[in-house]
C-alpha positions as CSV (number, residue, x, y, z in Angstrom):
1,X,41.6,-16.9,83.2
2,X,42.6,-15.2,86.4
3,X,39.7,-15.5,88.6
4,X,37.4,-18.3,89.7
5,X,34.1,-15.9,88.6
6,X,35.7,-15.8,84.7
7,X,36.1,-19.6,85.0
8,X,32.6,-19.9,86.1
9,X,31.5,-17.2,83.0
10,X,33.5,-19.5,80.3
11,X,31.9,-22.9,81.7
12,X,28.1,-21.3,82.1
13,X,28.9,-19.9,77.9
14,X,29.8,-23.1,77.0
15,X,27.1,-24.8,78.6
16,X,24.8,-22.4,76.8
17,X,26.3,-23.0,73.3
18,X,25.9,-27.0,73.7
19,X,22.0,-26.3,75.1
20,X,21.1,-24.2,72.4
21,X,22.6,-26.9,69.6
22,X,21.1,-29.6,71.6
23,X,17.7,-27.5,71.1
24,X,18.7,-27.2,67.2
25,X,19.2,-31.3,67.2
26,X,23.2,-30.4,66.5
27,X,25.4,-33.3,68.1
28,X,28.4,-34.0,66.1
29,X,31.3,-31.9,66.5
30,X,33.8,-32.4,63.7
31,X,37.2,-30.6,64.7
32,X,37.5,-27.9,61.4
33,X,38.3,-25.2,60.5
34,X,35.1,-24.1,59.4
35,X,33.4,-24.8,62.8
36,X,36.0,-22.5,64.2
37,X,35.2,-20.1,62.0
38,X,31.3,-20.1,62.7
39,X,31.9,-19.3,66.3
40,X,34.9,-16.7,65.2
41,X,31.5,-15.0,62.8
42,X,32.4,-11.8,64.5
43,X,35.7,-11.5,63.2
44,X,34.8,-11.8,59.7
45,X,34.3,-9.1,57.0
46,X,30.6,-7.6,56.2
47,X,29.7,-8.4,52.3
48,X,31.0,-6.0,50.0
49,X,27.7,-3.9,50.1
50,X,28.3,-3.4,53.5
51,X,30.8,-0.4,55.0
52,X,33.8,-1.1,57.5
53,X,32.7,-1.9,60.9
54,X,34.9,-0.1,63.1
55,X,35.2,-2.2,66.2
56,X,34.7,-1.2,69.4
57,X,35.0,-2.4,73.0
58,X,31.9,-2.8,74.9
59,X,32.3,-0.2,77.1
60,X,32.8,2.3,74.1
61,X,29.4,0.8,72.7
62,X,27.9,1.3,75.8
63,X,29.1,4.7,76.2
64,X,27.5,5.9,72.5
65,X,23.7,4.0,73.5
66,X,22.0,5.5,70.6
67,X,19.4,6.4,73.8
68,X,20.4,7.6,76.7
69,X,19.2,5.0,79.5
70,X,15.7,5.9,80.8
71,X,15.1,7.6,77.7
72,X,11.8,6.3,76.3
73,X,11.7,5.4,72.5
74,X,8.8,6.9,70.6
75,X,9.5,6.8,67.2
76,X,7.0,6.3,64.0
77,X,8.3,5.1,61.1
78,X,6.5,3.7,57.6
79,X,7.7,0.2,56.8
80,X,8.2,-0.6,53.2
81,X,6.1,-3.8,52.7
82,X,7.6,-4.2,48.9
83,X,10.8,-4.7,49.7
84,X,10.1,-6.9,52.6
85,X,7.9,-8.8,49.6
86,X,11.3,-8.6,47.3
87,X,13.3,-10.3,50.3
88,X,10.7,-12.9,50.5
89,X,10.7,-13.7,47.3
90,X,14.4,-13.4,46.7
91,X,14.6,-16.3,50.3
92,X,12.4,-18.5,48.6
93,X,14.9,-18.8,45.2
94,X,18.3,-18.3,46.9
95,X,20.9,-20.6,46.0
96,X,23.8,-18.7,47.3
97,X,24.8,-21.3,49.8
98,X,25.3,-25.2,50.2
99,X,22.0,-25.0,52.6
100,X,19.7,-24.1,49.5
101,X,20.7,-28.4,48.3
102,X,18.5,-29.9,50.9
103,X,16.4,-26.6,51.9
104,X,12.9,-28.3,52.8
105,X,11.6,-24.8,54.0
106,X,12.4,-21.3,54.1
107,X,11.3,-18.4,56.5
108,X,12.3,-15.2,55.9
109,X,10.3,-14.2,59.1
110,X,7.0,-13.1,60.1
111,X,4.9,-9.7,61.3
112,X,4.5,-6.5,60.4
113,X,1.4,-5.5,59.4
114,X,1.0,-2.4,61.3
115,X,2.2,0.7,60.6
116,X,5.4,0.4,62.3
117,X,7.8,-1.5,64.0
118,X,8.1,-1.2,67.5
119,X,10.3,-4.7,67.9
120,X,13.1,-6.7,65.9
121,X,13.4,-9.9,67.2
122,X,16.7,-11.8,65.5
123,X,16.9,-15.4,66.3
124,X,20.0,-17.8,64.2
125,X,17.7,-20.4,61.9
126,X,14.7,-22.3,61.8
127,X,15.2,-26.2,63.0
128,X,13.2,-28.6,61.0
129,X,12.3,-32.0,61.1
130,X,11.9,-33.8,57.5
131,X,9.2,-31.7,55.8
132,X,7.9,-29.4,58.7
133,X,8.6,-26.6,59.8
134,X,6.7,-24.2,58.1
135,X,5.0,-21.5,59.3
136,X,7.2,-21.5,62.0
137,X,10.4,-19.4,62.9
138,X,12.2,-20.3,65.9
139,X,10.2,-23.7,66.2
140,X,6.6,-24.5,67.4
141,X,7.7,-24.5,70.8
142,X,10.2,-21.6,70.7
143,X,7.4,-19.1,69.0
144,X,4.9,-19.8,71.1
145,X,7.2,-19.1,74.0
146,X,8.4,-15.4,72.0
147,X,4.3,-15.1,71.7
148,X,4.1,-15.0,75.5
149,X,7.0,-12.7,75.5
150,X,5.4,-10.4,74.1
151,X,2.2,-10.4,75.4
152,X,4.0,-10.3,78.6
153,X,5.6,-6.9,77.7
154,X,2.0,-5.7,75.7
155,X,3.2,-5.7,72.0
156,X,1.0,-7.3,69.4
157,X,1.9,-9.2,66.5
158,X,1.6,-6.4,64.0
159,X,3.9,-4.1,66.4
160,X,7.0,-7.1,65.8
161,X,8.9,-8.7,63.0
162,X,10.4,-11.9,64.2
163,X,13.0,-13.5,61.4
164,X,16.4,-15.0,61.9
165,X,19.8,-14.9,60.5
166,X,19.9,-17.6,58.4
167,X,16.8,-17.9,56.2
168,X,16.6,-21.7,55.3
169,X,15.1,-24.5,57.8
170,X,18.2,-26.4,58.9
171,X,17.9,-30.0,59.1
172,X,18.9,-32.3,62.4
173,X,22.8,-32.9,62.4
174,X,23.6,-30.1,59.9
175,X,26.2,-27.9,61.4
176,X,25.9,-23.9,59.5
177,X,28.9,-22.0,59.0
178,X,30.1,-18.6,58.9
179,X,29.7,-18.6,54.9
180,X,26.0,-19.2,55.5
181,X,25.6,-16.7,58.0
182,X,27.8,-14.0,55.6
183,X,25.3,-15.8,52.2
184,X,22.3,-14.6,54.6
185,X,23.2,-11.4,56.3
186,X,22.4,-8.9,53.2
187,X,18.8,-10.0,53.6
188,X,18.7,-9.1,57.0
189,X,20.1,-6.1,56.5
190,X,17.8,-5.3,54.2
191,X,15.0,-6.2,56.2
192,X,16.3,-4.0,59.0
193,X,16.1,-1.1,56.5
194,X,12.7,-2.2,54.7
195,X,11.3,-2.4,59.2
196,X,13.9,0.6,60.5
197,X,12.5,-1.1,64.0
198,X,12.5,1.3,67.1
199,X,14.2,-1.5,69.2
200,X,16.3,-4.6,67.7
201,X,16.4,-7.7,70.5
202,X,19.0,-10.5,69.2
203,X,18.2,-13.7,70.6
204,X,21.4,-15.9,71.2
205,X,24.9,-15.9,70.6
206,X,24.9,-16.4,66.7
207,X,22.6,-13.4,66.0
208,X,23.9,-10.9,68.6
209,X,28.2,-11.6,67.1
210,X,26.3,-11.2,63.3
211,X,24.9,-8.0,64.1
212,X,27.4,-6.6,67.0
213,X,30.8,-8.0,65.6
214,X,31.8,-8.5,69.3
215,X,33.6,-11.5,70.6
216,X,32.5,-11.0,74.6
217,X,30.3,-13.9,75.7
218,X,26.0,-13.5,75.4
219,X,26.1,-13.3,79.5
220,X,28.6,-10.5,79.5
221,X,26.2,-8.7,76.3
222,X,22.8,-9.3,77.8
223,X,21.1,-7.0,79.9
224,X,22.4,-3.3,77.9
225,X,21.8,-1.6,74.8
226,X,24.1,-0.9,72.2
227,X,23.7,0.5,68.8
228,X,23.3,-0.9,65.9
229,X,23.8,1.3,63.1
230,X,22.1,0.3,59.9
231,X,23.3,0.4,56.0
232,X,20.8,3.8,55.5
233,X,22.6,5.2,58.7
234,X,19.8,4.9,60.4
235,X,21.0,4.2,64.2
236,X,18.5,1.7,66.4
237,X,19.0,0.9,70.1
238,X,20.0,-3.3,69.9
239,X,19.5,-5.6,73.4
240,X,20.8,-9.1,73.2
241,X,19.2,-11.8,75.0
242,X,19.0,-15.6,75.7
243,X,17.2,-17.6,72.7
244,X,13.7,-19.6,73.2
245,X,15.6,-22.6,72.8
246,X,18.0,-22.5,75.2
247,X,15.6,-20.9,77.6
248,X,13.2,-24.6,77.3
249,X,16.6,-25.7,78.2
250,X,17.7,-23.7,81.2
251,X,14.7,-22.7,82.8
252,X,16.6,-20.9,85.2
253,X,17.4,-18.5,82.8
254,X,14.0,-17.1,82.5
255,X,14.6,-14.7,85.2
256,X,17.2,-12.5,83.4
257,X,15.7,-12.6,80.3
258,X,12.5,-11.3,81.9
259,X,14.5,-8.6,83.1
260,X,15.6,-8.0,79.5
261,X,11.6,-7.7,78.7
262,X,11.1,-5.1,81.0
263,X,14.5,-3.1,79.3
264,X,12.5,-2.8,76.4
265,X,8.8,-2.5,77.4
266,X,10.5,0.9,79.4
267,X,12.5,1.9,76.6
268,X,9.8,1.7,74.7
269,X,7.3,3.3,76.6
C-alpha cells in the first residue's frame, strides 16, 4: 500500500466482508486453505461447459461497456419459462456439493412472469435459520429492502428475476467455499441464458468476482458497467453493487447504492 486513501480502501473492504458474514450469521474463521480459496473465487477456472475467460483489467472492461454510457437499454427478449422450470427442478434434487447434506431449503430464485426481463439481480445464498427460510431469497429483511429498490427505480416484480449464486439455504456458522460456488455457477448460467436480462446488477462481493472474475475490491467495481458476456454470446451490460445485508449493516452506504439505482433506472430507460 503506498498511499493512506488505498489503506483506507483495504480497511473499508474488509469491514464490508465481516458485515456482510455477520449479516449471514458467519463468525468462525478457521485459517484454510479452502477459505482462501473462496475469497480467491475469481481466480478459479469456469466448469468445463464454460469457455476461457480472458481476463481483463478494469479499465479494458470499462472501455468495451457493452453500452455506451448514456445509451438507454431498450431491448425485448422472450424468456424461456421451461428451462427456468428444468433449473428449478434440477436445485431442488442437486447433490453435487457437501451443502445438499443439511440443505433445509433451496431457492433457485424468484420473478419473471412477464414477458421479459428488464433486471438480474445476483445476490451470494440464502441464510436460514433451522427450517425457514423459504420463500425467501436474500432474507425476509433483505427482500423486502430489494422490493423497495425497485419500486424506488419503477420496475415490478414480473420485470426482475432475483436468485443467487449458490442455490441452497446456508445454515448459521456454515462457511461456503469456492467448490460450492463453481457446484452452483452452471445453473446460473443457465438461468442468465433461459432470462437473457437487459441489465444484470450483482449484489456483493461473492457474486460480482463469480460473474466478473476480477480481483479489484466491490468499492473500486461499484458504480460502472461492465459486460458480461453470456455462454449463448449473448453480451448484457453488468453493475455491481452493495448487498441488502450489508446495507442493514452500514446504513451509510445507502447513498451510493442509490446512485447505483439511478445507473440503471437511466440505462434502462
Amino acid at each position: 500500500m503506498n498511499t493512506i486513501m488505498e489503506k483506507r480502501e483495504l480497511l473499508r473492504d474488509i469491514r464490508a466482508v465481516l458485515a456482510c458474514h455477520e449479516s449471514c450469521s458467519i463468525s468462525p474463521y478457521p485459517a484454510s486453505d479452502e477459505l482462501l480459496s473462496f475469497f480467491e473465487v475469481c481466480a478459479r477456472s469456469r466448469t468445463q461447459a464454460t469457455p476461457p475467460v480472458r481476463r481483463e483489467t478494469v479499465e479494458q472492461k470499462k472501455s468495451s461497456a457493452a453500452v455506451p454510457p448514456g445509451t438507454k437499454v431498450r431491448v425485448h427478449r422472450k424468456i424461456n419459462h421451461g428451462v427456468l422450470t428444468d433449473i428449478e427442478g434440477e436445485v431442488g434434487r442437486c447433490r453435487s456439493c457437501s451443502l445438499s447434506e443439511k440443505r433445509s431449503v433451496s431457492t433457485a430464485g424468484r420473478g419473471g412472469g412477464g414477458g421479459n426481463i428488464r433486471l438480474m439481480i445476483v445476490g451470494h445464498w440464502l441464510p436460514v435459520q433451522g427450517e425457514g427460510g423459504s420463500g425467501s431469497v436474500f432474507g425476509a429483511d433483505e427482500d423486502r429492502m430489494v422490493d423497495r429498490m425497485l419500486t424506488a427505480i419503477n420496475l415490478s416484480e414480473n420485470e426482475v428475476f432475483v436468485t443467487n449464486v449458490i442455490k441452497c439455504g446456508v445454515a448459521p456458522g456454515v462457511q461456503p467455499q469456492a467448490e460450492h460456488i463453481d457446484a452452483c455457477l452452471s445453473y446460473l448460467q443457465r438461468q442468465i441464458a433461459a432470462l437473457q436480462p437487459e441489465i444484470i446488477c450483482t449484489m456483493g462481493m461473492v457474486s460480482t468476482r463469480t460473474l466478473l472474475r476480477f480481483s479489484q475490491p466491490l468499492s473500486k467495481l461499484r458504480g460502472s458497467f461492465y459486460n458480461y458476456k453470456a455462454s449463448d454470446g449473448l453480451t448484457i451490460p453488468l453493475l455491481p453493487t452493495y448487498h441488502p445485508g450489508y446495507l442493514l449493516q452500514n446504513p451509510e452506504m445507502k447513498k451510493a447504492t442509490w446512485k447505483d439505482l439511478q445507473a440503471i433506472q437511466q440505462r434502462l430507460g
